[in-house]
N, C-alpha and C positions, 0 to 999 in steps of 0.2 A: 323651126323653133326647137321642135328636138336634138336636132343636131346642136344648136347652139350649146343648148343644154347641157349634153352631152360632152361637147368639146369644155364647156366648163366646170363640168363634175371635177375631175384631177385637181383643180386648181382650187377648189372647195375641198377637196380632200388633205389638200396640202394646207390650209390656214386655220381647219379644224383642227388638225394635231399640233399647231402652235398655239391654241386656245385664244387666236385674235378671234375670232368669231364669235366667242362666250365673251371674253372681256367686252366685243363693241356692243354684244346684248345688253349687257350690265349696264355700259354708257349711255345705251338707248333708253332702258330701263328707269334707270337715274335721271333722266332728262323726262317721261314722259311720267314717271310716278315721282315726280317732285312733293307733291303734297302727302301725297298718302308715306312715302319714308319718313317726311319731318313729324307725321302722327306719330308714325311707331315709336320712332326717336324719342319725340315724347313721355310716351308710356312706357321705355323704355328706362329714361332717365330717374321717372316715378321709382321705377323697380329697384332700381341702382342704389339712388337713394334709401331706401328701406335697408338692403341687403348692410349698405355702408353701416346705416347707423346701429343695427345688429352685432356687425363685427368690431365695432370702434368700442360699442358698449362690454361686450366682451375683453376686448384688448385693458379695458380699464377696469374692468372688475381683476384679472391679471396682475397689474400694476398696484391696484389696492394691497394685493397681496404679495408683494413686493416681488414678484417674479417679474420679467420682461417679456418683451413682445416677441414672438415668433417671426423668424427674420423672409418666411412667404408673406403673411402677413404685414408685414411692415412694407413691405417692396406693392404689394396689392394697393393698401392705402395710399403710397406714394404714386399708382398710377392713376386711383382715381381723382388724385391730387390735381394731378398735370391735364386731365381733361378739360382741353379747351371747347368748351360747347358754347359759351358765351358769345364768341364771335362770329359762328355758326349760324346766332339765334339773331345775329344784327342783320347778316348777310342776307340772310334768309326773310327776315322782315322787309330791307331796303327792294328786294328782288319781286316782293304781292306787292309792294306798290304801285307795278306797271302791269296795266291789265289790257289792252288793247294788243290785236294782233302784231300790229305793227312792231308795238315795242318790244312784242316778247320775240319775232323776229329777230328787232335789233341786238338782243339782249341775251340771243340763244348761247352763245359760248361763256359768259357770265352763269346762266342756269342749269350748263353740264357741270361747269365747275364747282358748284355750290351742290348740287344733287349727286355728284361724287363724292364731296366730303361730307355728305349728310349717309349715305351708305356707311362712308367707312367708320364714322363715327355708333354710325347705328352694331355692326360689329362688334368693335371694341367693348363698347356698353353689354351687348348682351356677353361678351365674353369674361367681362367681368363679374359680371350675376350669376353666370355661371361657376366661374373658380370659388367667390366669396362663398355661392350657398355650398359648396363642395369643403371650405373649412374647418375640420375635427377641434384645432386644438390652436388652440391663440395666443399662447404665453409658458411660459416656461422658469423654473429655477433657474436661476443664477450662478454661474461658478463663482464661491466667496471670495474679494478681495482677502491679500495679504493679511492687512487689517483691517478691521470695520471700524470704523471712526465713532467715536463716544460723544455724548456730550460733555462741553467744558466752556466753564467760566474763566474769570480772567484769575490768573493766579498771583499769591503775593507768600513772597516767603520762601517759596518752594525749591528756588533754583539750586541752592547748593548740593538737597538731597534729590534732584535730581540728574545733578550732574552725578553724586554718589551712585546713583541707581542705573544710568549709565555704563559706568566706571563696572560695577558689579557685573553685569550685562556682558562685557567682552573679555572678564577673567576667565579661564579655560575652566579652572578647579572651581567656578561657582554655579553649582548646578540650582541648587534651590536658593532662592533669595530671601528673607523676610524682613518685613517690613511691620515695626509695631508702635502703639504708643495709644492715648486716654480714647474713650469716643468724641467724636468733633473735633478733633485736632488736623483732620485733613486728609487722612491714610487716600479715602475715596478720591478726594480730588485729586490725590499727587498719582493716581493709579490712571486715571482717567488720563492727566497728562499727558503721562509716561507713554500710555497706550498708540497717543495722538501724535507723539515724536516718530514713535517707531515707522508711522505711515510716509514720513517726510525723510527717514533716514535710511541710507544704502544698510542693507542688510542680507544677510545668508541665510533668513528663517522660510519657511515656505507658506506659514499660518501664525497668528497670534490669535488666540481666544482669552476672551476674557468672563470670568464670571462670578457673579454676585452669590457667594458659596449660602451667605445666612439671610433670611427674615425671620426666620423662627429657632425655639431651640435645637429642634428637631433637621437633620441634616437630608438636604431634600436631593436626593440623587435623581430622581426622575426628572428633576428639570437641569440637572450640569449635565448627564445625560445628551439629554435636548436638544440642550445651547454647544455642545460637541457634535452631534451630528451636524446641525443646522449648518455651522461652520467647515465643517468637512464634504458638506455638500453628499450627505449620506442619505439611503432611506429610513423611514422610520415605522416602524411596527408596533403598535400601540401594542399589541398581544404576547410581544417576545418579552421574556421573564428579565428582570434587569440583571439576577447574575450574567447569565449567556449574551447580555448585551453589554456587558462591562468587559467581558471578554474579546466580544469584538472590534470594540474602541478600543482596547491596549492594542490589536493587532492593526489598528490603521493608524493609529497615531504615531505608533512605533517605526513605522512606514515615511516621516515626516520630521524633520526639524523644524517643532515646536517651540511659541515659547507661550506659556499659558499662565494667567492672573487671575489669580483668586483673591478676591475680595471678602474682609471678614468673616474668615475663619476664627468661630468661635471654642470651636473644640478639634480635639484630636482623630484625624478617621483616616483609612488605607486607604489611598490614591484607586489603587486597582481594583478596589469594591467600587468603585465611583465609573474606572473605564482610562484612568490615566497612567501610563506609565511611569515609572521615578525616573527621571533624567540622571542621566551619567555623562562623561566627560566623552564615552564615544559617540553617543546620539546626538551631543549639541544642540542639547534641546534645555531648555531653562524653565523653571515653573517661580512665581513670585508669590509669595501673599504677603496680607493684610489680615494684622489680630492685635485685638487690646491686650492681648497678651503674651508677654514674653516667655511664658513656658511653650505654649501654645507652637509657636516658631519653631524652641527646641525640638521638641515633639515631633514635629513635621521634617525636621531635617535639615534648620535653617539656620545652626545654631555658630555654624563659621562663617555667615554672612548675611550680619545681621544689621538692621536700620532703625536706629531708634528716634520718632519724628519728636523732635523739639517746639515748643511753643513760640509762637511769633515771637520775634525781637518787635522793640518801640516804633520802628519805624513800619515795617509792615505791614502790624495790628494797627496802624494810624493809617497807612493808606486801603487796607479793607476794610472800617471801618466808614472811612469817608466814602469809597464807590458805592454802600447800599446808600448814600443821603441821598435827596431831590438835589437837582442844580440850587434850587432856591434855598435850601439848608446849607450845601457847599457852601453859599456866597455868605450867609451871612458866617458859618462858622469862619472859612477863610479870609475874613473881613481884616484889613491893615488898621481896621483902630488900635489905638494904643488900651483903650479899657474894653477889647470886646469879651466881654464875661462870655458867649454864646460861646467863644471859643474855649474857655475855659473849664467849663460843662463839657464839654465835649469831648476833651482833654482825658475831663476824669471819666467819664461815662467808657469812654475806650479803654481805660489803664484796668477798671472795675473786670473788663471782661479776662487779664490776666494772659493776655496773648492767645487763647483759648480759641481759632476762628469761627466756632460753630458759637459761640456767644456771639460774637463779634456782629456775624451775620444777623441773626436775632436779634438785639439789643439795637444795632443799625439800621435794621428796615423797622425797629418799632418809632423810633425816633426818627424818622427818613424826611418825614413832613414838618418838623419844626424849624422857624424860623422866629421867635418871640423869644426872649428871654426868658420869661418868669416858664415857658414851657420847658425848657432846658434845664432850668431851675431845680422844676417837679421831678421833672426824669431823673435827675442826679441824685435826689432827696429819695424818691422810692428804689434806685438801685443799692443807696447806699445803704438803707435801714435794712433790708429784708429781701432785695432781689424780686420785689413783686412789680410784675412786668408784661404788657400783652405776648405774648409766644413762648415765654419762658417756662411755666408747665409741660409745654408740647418738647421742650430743648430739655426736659430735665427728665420726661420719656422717653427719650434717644439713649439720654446718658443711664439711664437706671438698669439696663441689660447687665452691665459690670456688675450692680451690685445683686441682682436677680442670679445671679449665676455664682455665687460667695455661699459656703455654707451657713447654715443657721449662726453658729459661732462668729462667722469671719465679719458677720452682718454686723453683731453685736460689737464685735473690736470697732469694726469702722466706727458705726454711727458714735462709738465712745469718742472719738479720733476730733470730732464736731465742738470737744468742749472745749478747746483749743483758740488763742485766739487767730484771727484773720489769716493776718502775716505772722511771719517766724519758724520758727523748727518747732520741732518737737523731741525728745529724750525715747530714745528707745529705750531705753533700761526702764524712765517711770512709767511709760507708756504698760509695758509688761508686769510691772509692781501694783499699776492699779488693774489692770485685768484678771491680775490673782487674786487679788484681795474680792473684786466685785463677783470670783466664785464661775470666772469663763473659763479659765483655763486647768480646773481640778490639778494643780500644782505640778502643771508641767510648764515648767520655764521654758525647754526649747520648743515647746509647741506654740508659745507665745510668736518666738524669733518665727518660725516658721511663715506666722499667720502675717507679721508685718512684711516676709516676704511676697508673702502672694497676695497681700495689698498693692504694694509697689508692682509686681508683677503684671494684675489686673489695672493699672494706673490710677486707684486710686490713691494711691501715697506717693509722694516720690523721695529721693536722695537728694541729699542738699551735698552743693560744691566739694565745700570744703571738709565737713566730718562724717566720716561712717557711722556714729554713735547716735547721728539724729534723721527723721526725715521731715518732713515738710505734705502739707495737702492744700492744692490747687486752691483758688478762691472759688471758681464756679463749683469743685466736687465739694465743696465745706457747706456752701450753698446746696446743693444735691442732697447731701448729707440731714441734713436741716428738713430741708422738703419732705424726703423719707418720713424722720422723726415726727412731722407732723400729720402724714397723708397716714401712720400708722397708728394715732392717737396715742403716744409717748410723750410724756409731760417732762422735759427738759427746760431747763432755764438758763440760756447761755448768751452770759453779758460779758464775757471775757473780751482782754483789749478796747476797748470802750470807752477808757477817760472817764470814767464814772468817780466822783466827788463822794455818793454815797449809793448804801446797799438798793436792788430791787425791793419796794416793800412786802412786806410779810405777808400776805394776800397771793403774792404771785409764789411766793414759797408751798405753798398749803400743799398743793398735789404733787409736785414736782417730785421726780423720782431721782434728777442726777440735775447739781448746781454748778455751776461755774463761774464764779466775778471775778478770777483770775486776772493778773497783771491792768488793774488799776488805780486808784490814788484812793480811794477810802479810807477814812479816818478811822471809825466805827462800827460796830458791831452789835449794839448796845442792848437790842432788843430778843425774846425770844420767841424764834420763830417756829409755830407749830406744823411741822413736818413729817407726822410717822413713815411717809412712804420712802424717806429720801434715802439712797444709797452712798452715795457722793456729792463730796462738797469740796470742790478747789477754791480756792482763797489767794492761794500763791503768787507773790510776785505785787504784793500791793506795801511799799516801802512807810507809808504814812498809819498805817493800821499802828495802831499802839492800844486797844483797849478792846475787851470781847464782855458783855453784858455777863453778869453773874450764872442767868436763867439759861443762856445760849442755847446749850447743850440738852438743856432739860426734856425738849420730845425729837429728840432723833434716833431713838430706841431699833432705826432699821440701819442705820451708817454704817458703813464699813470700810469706805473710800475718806479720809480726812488730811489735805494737804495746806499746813499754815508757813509754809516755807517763805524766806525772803521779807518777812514782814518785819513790824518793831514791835512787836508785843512783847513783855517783860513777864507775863503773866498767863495760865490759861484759866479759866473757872473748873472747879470739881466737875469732872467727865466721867461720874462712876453711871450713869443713867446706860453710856455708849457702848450697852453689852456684846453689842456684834462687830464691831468696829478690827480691822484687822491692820488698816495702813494707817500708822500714824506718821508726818514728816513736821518736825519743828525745826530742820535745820536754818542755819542764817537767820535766825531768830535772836532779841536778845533776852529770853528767857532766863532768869536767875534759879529756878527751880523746878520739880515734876508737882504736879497736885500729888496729894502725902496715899489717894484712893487708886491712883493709876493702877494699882495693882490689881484692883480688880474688871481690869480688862482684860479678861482669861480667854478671851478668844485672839488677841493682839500678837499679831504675827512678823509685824516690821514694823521698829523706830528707829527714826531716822533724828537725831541729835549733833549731825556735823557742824564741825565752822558754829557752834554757839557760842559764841566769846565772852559771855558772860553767865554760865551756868555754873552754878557751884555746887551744888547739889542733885543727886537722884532719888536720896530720901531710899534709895537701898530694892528702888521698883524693881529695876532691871530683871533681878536676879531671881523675884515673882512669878514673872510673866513666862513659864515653862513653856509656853507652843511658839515662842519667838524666833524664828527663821535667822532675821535681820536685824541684827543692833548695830549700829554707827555712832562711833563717839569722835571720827576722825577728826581733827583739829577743832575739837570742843574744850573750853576750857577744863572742861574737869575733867581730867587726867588721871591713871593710874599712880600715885608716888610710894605704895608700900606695896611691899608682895601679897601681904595679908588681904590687900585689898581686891587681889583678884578671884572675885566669889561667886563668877558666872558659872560654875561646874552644874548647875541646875537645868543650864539650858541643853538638853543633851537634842533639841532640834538644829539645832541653831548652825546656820549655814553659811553666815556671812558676816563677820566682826572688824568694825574699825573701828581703831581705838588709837588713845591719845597717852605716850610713856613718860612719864620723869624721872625716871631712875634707872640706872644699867642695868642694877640689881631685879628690877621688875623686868627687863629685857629678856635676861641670859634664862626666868625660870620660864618667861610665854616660851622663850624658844626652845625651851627641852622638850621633854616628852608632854608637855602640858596638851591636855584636850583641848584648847582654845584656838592652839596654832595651827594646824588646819582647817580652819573658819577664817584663819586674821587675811581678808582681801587688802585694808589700806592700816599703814603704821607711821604715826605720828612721834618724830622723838623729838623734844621737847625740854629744855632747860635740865641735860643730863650733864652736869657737871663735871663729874668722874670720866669721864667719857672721852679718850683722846683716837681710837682708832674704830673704824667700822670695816668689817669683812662679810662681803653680802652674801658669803658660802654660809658663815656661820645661820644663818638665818634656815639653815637648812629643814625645818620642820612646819615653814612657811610656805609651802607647796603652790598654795594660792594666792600668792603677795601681789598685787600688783601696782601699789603706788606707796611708794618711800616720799615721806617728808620729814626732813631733819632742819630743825629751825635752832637757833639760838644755845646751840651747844659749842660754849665757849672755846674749850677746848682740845675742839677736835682738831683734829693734825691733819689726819690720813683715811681716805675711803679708797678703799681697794676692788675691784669687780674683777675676781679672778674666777678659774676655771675648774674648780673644783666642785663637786655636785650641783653641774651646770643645771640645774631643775627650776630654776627660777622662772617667773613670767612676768616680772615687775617692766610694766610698759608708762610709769610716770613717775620722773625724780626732778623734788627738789630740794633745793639749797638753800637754806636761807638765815641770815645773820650767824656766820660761822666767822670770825676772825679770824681763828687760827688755822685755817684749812690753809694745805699750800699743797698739799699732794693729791690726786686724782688719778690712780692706775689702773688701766684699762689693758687685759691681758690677750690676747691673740684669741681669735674665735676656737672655740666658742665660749664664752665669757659670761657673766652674771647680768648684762648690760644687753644683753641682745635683741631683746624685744622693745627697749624703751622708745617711745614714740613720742612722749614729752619730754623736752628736759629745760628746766628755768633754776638759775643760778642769779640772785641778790647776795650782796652786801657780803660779798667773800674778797676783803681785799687784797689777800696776800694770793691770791690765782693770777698769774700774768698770764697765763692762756690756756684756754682747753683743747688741745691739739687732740686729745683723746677722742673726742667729739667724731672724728670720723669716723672710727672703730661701731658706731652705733648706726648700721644700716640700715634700721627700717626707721630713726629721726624723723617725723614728720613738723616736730615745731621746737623754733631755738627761743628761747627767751632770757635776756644778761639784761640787769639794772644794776647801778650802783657800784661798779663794783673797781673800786678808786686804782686800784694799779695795772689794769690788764692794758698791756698795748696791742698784741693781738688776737683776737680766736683761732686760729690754725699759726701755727709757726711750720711751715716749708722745711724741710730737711735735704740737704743737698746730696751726702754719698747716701745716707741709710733712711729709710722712710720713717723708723722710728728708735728707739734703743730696746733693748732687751727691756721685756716686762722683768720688773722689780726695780726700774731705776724711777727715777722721775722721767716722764713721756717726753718729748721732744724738747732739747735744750736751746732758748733761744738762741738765734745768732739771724744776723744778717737786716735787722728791725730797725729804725731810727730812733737813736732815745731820747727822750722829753726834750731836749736841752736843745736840737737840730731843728735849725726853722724852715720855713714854708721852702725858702730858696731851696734848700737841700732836696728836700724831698719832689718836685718839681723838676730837678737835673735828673733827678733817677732813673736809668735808661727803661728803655721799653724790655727790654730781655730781662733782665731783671723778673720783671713779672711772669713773662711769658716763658723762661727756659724751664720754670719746673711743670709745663702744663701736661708733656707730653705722661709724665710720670704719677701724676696724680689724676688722671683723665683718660690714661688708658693704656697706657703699657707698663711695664718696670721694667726697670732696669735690663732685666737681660732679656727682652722684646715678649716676655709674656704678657696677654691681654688680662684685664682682671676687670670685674666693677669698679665703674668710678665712684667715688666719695660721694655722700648725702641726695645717695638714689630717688630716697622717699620725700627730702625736705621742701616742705610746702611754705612755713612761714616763718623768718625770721624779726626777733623784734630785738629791738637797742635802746636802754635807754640811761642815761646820765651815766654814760663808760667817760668818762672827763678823757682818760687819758689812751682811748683807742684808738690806736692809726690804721690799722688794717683787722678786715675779718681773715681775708685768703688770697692766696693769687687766682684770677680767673681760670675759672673751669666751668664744667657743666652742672645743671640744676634741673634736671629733666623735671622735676616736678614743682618748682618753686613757683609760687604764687603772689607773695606780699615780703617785702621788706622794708620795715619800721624802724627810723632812725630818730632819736630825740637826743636832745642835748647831748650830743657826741662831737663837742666841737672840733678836736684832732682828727676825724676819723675823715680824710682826703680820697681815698679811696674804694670802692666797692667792687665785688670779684664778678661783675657782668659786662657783659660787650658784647657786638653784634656777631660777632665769631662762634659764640660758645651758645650750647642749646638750653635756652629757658623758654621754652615753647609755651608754658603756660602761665607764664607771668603776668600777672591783671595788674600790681599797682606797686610804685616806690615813695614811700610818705616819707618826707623829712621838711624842715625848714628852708626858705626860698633861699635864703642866705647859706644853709651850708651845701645845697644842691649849687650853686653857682661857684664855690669852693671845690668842688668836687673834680678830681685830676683825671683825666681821660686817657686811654692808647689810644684806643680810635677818636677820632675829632669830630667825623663825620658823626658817628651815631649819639653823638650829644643830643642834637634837634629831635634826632628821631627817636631817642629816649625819652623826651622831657615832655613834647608831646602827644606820648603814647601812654607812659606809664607812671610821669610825675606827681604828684597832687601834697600839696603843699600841706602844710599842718602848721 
């Protein structure tokens, strides 16, 4: 037996080093401890489970925190994933069902293999309890996306300025961008956009950040900071000093082609106190913001690439308007009835908000739930009286930062700015006349200019189209404006624009410190209302007014603001009570006289007396009133006609005089060395009989002229605008009932004429054309009525562009005269029109480039020229706007086509009849004219 043994030790020596002998243990093992492994298993799986739910909770506390999962960890999870124990636990049941020796006999190679994979299982499980409780760290920071995605609503309006901002984006030379315009107009959402394109778009940036610069006035560096690191995927050191850490962010950033967005910047501050470098053309890194204000931009650096966000158009503001309704509001507002009033309401309720989106928004979800008319109804009745509205307090705290951030002063202009009505402009010049007078502007006029700039600036004011001289304030900030006035206990009364029949009564007067019933239909005035407190009282603009109560005047002992302009009063009541009173405006009034006490309005600083067609008298006030700045008689009937009579020498303040001449002889002494002519802004001449020649050098002691009106001076010959103490600044001339004029000379720049901006020419029949008219570059408005012989306004000159100054301007030739009918004119070839374009449009003659003709002209108007066939041959209008054609039945052609640049052309009025008369080059852009820019009249 030993030997046996023996002879098989080697052979046991040999299966031991291949470890078949430990594996058949194991299988024996597995087979014979069946039960007691699927315990452990058990208790094993207990453990596992635990372990898991530890790590998972972990991994999710991680994920709260927006970091990810640690990629051991995730592979861990994903194995306890894949553990199949389930069918382990079937096998294993099916297998204690056979209890009897036999079966388990039968069955023995079924329960090696079941008790092998209950081992290996039992392994893996503890190996996993193992690694899991061996886990430190479960989650991790993120390396940041390119960009981080913002939220965003659905946008309306937006596309064009952001194709602009695009556009901006890939110019090389545009390193800082800004973007400005009112609060709630959008700036945020259009940033937000922008932000979300960039994610979608192939780019060379390696980071965008974007950050919300304001909530307070206070500029919060610690948290752009923050939102810089975060995004740089930096550490962050609560304890490091923020200079030495603004340091560090210029050096990682700089590291980076950036493009970074800052939102609502409300003030000026150094990028690199912040941590951000200034982008230049070699980093190609871009930074953008957003601010109500347009200094603010400059300031930053923004000032060559700048974006200024515009108010929704009609259709827009109609369809974001409609996305806050309910479906069930939708339906019924978009209801195809023919009388659906719901739509109607709705209409207006939308228009109320003035394109404005953050109204829009507001006003829209407070209204989002009706569908009843008479609800519709209310809502349009409460928007339209007063703006009182669920959300609109909280919309009018958004918007109140603009005016929170305005000095004391700027506050006082605005809220002035409220007496105004709805719609319309406003007159910068009165605007500043009653700000002096109410004691804001301690008699600095250009401080006024200033302040309406950095109204407009901050967007409360804005610039209307068409004139620089006026601007305009939003419906919702007029509304703002108002809210202020009252959140501040400021007793205002402002019924202006209104359609009002008659006054507020006298009761609402009592406390009111500033009145306004401006611009509408009041007959009356009758009673007299006690008001010590009131400062100002606009009136203006009410054409049916013809009577003011005797008493009126009687307790306004605090006034100082008084504007009766525009009305029919023939009358005012004795106003000697008005001791403080500084702006008095009666012009366009038909007042026949001054009350006889005016004079003792010794603090009376400005009367305005223009355009009063029916004043015959001043009762000798004027000349009283020594602290008077501003006298204006311009085209008032009463006129200077003796030299004697000119006995203003008293006014030795007086800043600004226009006045009304009858006599040459009253001309030739204002314009010597008389004290008066450097005051005289506007000069009226006026049935000067004697009077055949005017030479606007002569005027040489009129420094300040700036509006010539010569009416009814029979015979006048010749108006000359030569080049001789070119000092002039007259920028509005007119013409009007001259007969005898036939001459118009306009002499080579620089000329007497150079700055006129208006020019209107009536009832001059013997002028067959003002070819001169082009010499006046900065033209912004043409106006000819009446005027029986002109056939054309520019006459074309073939070899010389014009003749020597001293002749008569350009000689006609080449025109059809009265006698040549339609047929003729219709053969006239196309060249014709078109051979002098090159020469009036941009080169001369000998290939020099020059300015084209009427650079600046925005609006021409025509009316009963009987006998005008042409204004020009076609050229350019870079600026032209409006042109207005009335009874001009000869007049077959107009100098526009699709060829030539009138970029900003909005409208061509004339009658349907002579628009269908109208001889074309091109054929084709007929349609496309008629439809675009026709409107019949």
């Amino acid at each position: 037996m030993a030997d046996a043994i023996s002879c098989l030790q080697p052979l046991c020596d040999c299966l031991d080093g291949t470890g078949l002998l430990d594996a058949a243990g194991r299988e024996v093992a597995s087979f014979l401890r069946l039960k007691s492994n699927w315990g452990d298993l058990d208790k094993a799986r207990e453990s596992l489970g635990a372990v898991e739910r530890m790590v998972r909770g972990r991994v999710t506390a991680e994920l709260n925190k927006l970091n990810v999962c640690d990629p051991q960890v995730e592979l861990w999870l994903r194995r306890v994933d894949e553990l199949k124990l389930g069918a382990i636990d079937e096998d294993y049941s099916s297998l204690m069902n056979y209890s009897s020796i036999c079966q388990c006999t039968r069955h023995a190679a079924r329960r090696s293999w079941i008790g092998k994979r209950i081992v290996e299982a039992l392994d893996e499980v503890n190996k996993l309890i193992e690694e899991g409780r061996r886990f430190k760290k479960f989650g991790f920071k993120p390396s940041p996306e390119i960009v981080e995605r913002l939220p965003q609503t659905k946008t309306f309006g937006l596309e064009t300025m952001l194709v602009q901002l695009h556009d901006l984006l890939e110019k090389a030379d545009s390193n800082i961008i800004g973007i400005w315009g009112q609060g709630g107009i959008g700036k945020t959402t259009l940033l937000h956009a922008f932000n979300n394109d960039l994610e979608k778009k192939v780019h060379n940036y390696q980071v965008v950040i974007f950050i919300e610069v304001s909530n307070s006035e206070t500029l919060d560096t610690l948290e752009m900071q923050k939102t810089i690191s975060e995004r740089l995927n930096l550490p962050w050191n609560e304890a490091e000093i923020t200079v030495k850490r603004a340091r560090f962010l210029v050096k990682a950033l700089s590291r980076k082609r950036f493009v970074l967005l800052l939102d609502d910047v409300r003030k000026k501050f150094r990028l690199e106190d912040v941590g951000i470098p200034t982008p230049d053309t070699n980093s190609q890194s871009k930074l953008i913001l957003t601010s109500r204000f347009q200094e603010v931009c400059y300031q930053m650096g923004a000032q060559r690439n700048l974006i200024k966000m515009d108010l929704l158009d009609n259709d827009a503001a109609w369809k974001l308007f409609l996305s806050k309704l309910s479906t069930e509001a939708c339906a019924a507002v978009e209801s195809p009835s023919p009388s659906n009033v719901v739509r109607d309401h709705a209409i207006a309720i939308a228009q109320s908000c003035g394109g404005l989106p953050l109204a829009l928004n507001v006003i829209g979800t407070a209204v989002a739930g009706y569908e009843e008319p008479r609800d519709w109804n209310s809502a349009a009745d409460a928007i339209k009286e007063n703006m009182k509205f669920e959300g609109v307090d909280e919309m009018f705290a958004t918007l109140k930062y603009s005016f929170d951030r305005l000095t004391p002063t700027q506050q006082q202009c605005f809220l002035y700015c409220t007496l105004f009505p709805e719609y319309g402009s406003i007159s910068k010049e009165h605007l500043v006349d009653y700000w002096l007078a109410e004691g804001l502007l301690l008699d600095d006029r250009e401080k006024g200019n200033q302040i309406i700039r950095s109204l407009i600036s901050a967007c409360l004011l804005q610039t209307t189209s068409s004139m620089s001289s006026k601007v305009k304030m939003h419906h919702i900030i007029r509304h703002l404006g108002l809210w202020l006035v009252n959140m501040e206990d400021r007793s205002f009364v402002v019924k202006a624009g209104m359609a009002l029949d008659n006054a507020p009564p006298a009761i609402e007067w009592k406390e009111a410190t500033r009145i306004s019933i401006m611009s509408n239909n009041i007959t009356e005035l009758s009673f007299s209302p006690k008001c010590e407190n009131l400062t100002t009282l606009l009136i203006q603009n009410n054409p049916k007014l013809n009577k003011l109560g005797w008493g009126f005047f009687k307790y306004m002992r605090s006034l100082k603001v008084l504007d009766l302009s525009h009305t029919a009063i023939t009358s005012i009541p004795e106003c000697d009570t008005l001791v403080a009173l500084q702006h008095l405006d009666l012009s366009y009034t038909h007042i026949m006289r001054l009350p006889e006490r005016l004079w003792l309005l010794k603090e009376l600083r400005h009367l305005d007396l223009s355009v009063t067609v029916a004043l015959e008298d001043t009762l000798n006030n004027c000349s009283k009133l020594h602290k008077l700045r501003v006298l204006n008689l311009f085209r008032s009937h009463y006129g200077i006609r003796d030299v004697d009579d000119l006995n203003l020498d008293s006014l030795r303040d007086l800043l600004f005089l226009g006045i009304t001449i009858y006599s040459q002889d009253v001309l030739k002494k204002l314009n010597e060395t008389h004290p008066l002519a450097k005051s005289t802004h506007r000069l009226n001449l006026k049935y000067c009989g004697d009077m055949q020649s005017i030479k606007i050098s002569d005027f040489n002691h009129m420094k300040h002229l700036e509006e010539l009106h010569v009416e009814s001076c029979y015979d006048l010959n010749t108006l000359v605008a030569d080049t001789e103490l070119t000092t002039s600044c007259l920028q509005a001339l007119t013409l009007s009932v001259l007969p005898s004029l036939e001459n118009v000379l306009v002499a080579p720049m620089p000329h007497n004429f150079r700055y006129v901006r208006k020019l209107s020419i009536s009832q001059c029949p013997k002028l067959l054309n003002i070819t001169w008219v082009r010499r006046l570059e900065l033209l912004e408005r043409l106006v000819i009525s009446n005027c029986d012989e002109m056939l054309t306004i520019v006459e074309e000159a073939n070899s010389t562009e014009e003749q020597q100054y001293g002749t008569q301007t350009i000689k006609m030739q080449g025109y059809y005269s009265e006698e040549q009918d339609d047929h003729a004119m219709a053969e006239s070839s196309r060249n014709e029109w078109n051979d002098d374009y090159q020469s009036v449009n941009g080169e001369s003659t000998n290939g020099a480039t020059r300015q084209p003709d009427f650079p600046k002209l925005r609006s021409i108007v025509l009316t009963d020229v009987k006998k005008l066939r042409s204004i020009c041959t076609p050229r350019d209008f870079p600026c032209l706007e409006t042109l207005r054609v009335e009874d001009c039945p000869n007049l077959r052609r107009i100098p526009l086509c699709s060829t030539h640049n009138c970029g900003k052309l909005k409208q061509i009025c004339g009658s349907s009849d002579w628009w269908k008369k109208l001889q074309w080059e091109d054929k084709e852009a007929v349609a496309h004219m008629e439809s675009k820019y026709f409107i019949p009249i």
